[in-house]
N, C-alpha and C positions, 0 to 999 in steps of 0.2 A: 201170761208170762211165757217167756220162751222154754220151751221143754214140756211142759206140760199139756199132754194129749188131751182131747175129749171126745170118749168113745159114746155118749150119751148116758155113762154113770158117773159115779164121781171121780177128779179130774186125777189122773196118777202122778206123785209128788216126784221128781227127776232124783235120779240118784247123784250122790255126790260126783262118780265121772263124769257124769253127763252133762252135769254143771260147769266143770274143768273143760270139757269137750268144746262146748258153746261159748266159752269164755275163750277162747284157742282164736274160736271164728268170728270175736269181735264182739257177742251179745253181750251186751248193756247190763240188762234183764237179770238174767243168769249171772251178772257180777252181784247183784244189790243181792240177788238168792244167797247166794253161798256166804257173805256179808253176813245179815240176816242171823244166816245158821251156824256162822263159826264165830261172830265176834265176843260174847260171852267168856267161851272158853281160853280164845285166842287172849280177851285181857288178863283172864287170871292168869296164865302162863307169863307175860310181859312184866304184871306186876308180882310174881313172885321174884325173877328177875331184880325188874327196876326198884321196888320196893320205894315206888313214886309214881302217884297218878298220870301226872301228864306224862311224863318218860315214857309209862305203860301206853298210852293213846298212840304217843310218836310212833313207837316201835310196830301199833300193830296197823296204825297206818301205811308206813313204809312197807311192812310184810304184805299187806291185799296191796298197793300198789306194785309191787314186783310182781306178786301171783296174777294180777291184770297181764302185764308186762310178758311175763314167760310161762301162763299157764299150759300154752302146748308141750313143753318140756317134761311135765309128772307121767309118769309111766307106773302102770297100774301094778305089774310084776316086784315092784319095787315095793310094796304100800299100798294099805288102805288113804286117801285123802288125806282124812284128818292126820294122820298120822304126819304125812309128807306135810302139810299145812302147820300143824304146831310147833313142826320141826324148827321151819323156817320163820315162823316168830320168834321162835325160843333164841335161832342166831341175830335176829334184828336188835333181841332186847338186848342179847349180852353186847352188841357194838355199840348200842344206847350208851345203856349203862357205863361200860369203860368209858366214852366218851365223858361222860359225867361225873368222873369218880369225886370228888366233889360233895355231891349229891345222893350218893348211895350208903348213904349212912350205916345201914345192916351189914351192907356187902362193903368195908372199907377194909378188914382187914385180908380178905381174898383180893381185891382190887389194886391194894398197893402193894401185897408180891406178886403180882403179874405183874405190874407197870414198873417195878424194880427191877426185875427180869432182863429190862432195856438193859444192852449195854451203853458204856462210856458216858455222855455227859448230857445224856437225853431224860436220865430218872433226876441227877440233881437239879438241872436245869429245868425242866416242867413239871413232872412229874412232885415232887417234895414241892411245889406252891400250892398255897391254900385257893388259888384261881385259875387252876387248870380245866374249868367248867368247859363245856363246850368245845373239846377240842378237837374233834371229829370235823364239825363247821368250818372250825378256824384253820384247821389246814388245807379246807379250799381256797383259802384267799391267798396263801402262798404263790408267787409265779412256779412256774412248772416244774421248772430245773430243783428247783429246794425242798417243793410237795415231796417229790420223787424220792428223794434221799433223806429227806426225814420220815416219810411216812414207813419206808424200808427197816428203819433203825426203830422206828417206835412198833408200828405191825409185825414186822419182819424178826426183827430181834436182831439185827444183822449188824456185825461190826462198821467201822468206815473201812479196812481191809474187804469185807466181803461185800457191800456196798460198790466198791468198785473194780472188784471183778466181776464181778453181776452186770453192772452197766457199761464194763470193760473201758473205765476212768482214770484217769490219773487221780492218789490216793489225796493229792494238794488238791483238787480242784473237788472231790466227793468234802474233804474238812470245812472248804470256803463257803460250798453252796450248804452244808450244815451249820453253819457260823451264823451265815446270812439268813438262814430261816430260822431257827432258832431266837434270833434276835429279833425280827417279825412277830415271831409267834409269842416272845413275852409284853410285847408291845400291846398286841389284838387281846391276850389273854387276859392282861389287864383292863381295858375296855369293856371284854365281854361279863369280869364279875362287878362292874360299877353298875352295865346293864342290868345286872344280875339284881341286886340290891335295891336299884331303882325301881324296878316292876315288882317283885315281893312287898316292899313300904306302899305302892300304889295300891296293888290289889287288897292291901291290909285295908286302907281308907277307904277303898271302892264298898268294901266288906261291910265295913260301917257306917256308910253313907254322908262320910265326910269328905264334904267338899272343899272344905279351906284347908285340910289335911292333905288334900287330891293335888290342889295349886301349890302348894308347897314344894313336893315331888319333884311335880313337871319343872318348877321354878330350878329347884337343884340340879334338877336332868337337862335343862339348859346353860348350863353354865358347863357342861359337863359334855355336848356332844350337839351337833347340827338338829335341828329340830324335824329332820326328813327320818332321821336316824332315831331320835325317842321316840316316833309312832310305830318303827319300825319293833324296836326292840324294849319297851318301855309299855306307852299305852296298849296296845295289839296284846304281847302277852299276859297283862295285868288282865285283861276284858277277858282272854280265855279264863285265867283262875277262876274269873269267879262263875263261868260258865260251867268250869268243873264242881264246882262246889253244888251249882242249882241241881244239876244231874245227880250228883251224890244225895241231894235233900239233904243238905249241910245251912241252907240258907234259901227262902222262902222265897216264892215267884216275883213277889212287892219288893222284893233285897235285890234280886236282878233285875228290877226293872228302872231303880232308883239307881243301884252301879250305873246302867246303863245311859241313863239321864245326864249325868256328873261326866260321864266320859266324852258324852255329847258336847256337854260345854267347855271340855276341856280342850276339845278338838278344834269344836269354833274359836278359843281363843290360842290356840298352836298355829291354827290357817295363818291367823293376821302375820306372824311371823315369815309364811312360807311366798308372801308376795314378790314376787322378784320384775314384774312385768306388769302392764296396762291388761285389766282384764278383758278379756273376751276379743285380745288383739291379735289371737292365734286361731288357726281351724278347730273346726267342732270335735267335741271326742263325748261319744255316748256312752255310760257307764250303768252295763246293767247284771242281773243273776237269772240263770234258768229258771223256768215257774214257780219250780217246788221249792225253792233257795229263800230262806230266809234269811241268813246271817249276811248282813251288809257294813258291817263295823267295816271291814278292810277296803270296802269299793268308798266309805264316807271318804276314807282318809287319800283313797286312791283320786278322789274329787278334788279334795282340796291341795293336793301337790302339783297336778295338774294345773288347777283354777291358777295357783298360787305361781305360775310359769306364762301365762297368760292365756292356757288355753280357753276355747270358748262349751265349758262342761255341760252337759244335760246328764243327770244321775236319777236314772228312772227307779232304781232300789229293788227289791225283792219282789216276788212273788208274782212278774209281771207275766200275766196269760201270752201266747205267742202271738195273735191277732193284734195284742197294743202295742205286742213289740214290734209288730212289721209296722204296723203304721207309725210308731215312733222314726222310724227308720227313713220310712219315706219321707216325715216331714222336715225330718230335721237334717236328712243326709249328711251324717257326720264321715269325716274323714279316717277314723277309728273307732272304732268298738272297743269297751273294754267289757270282758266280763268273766265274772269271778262264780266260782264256788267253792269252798269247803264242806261238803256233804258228800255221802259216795252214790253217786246217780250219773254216773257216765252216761247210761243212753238217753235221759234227759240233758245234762252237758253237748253232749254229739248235737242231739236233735236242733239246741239251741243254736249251737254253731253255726250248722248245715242251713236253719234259717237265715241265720246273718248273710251269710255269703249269697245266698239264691236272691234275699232280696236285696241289697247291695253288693253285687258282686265288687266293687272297684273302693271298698272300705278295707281297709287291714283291721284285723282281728289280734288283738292283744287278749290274755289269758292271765288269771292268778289267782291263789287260794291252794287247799288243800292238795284237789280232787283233781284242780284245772291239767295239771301232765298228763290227763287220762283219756285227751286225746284220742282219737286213730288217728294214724302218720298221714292218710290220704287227705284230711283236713288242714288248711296252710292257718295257724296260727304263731305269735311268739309267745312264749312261758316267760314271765317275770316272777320270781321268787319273791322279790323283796321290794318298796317303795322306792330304797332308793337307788335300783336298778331300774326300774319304771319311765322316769324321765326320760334317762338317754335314751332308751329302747323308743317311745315315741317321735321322738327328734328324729331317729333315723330311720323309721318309716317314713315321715315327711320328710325326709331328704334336710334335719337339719335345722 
């Protein structure tokens, strides 16, 4: 591993800066270490916070992706590491958290005099709805102009007077674009707790290992939203739940492995829905995960949106050694790569990349999962967040 010397005794373990140092200059390595050594404590601080497993996971993923991000920034004069590092969970969870007030059931009556806090027409209007979940998310899909002046008045505390001497506005035109996102954002909000409901009742059947419990769901969750959009926000999170559970030792390896079976088939009969084209009348798109990657749930379904658009898929799945994936490559010269991880292994991620491109230079590289932003900038790939950001993102590689 990177940092660790060997003088001919045994090998000297890096100290936490030096961990931060070599994270600074790119090493991989030296991310999975610190990983490794702080995530323990980083959850418990998240879930003291979120007082919610998966919340706690979000949050301390987002904190080691920004510490990827700007670990050259920590300066030692300031703090010991850990210090500086739990710090910046502890802010991850509490943005969580607020996002979710909802959800934070411990933390509700702290949650809602903050979010009271808001002036004018931003606490009765989101804030007092029993579906204000998610709303950190949801005011990314705002267009700009409305992000800005609601996100002001909700973070900020800021009047629509100081709103728009801030952005130095006419006070009509800060009320309209607050009108207008406001009115978006109860729209999406809604949406997001039907999503909400839908994947809790899933993961409960996954739980159980009911599968005509399972088709029920999905069956309601189609009547209820595009079927690119329930694997998105539906089956996807359900599969985590019970991911979370195996981890806790809440439910037995034969319990996920039978979820997992039922989500399979739920997925092959969600595909038949996503046909929109002749298959395999579009260019190749190869769909795989760095070696050590096991978790392929999100590349199934990234297959079948694809398939289901007409491209022509090869989904070679997890755990593929790097010699099958060049030859994959060569033989089947697809026109895109897709691949995905959720585990934090950036210098296997990079390495895989760096493969792709050396031996298909003239493929485009799509990206998605957890870990996939974790990137270097010097590697050309696109990040897709979501499936059904996926599509277009392909389309416009191929020109369409």
């Amino acid at each position: 591993m990177s940092g660790v010397q060997h003088t001919g005794a045994a090998p000297t373990v890096p100290t936490d800066d030096r961990l931060l140092a070599e994270i600074a200059s790119g090493s991989g390595e030296a991310f999975e270490e610190l990983y490794r050594r702080f995530y323990a404590p980083a959850y418990r601080v998240a879930r003291s916070v979120c007082h919610d497993d998966g919340r706690a996971e979000d949050a301390v993923q987002e904190a080691f992706t920004a510490i990827w991000r700007s670990a050259g920034t920590y300066r030692s004069e300031r703090g010991p590491v850990a210090a500086w590092l739990l710090s910046l969970v502890r802010y991850r969870a509490i943005d969580v958290a607020r996002a979710n007030t909802k959800h934070a059931g411990k933390r509700a009556d702290e949650d809602d005099a903050a979010l009271r806090a808001v002036p004018g027409v931003m606490a009765d209007e989101v804030v007092d709805r029993d579906s204000a979940a998610n709303l950190k998310t949801l005011l990314r899909e705002l267009p700009d102009a409305q992000r800005e002046v609601v996100t002001l008045a909700f973070y900020g505390q800021l009047t629509h007077t100081e709103i728009a001497a801030k952005l130095r506005l006419p006070s009509g035109t800060v009320k309209g674009r607050m009108r207008l996102g406001l009115h978006r954002l109860r729209v999406n909000v809604d949406e997001a707790g039907t999503s909400e409901r839908l994947h809790i009742e899933l993961a409960s059947a996954l739980r159980n290992g009911d599968l005509d419990g399972a088709r029920r769901v999905i069956r309601d969750a189609s009547k209820e939203m595009p079927a690119v959009t329930m694997l998105d926000d539906v089956l996807a999170p359900a599969m985590h739940s019970i991911g979370k559970l195996w981890r806790a030792a809440e439910i037995t390896v034969a319990d996920e492995h039978l979820a997992t079976t039922i989500c399979d088939r739920l997925l092959a009969e969600i595909a038949a829905t996503l046909q929109t084209a002749d298959a395999n009348s579009r260019e190749t798109v190869l769909l795989a995960t760095p070696a050590p990657e096991r978790h392929t749930l999100g590349l199934r379904m990234a297959s079948a949106v694809l398939y289901g658009a007409g491209y022509d898929t090869r989904l070679l799945g997890g755990g593929v050694p790097e010699a099958a994936l060049r030859a994959a490559l060569l033989r089947h010269r697809p026109a895109v790569v897709a691949l995905s991880s959720s585990m934090p292994r950036p210098a296997s991620f990079a390495a895989t990349a760096n493969l792709i491109h050396k031996t298909l230079p003239e493929a485009h590289l799509l990206t998605g999962g957890a870990m996939a932003r974790q990137l270097p900038p010097n590697i050309a790939a696109q990040y897709v967040e979501r499936l059904d950001g996926m599509l277009g993102a392909v389309d416009a590689m191929l020109g369409g």
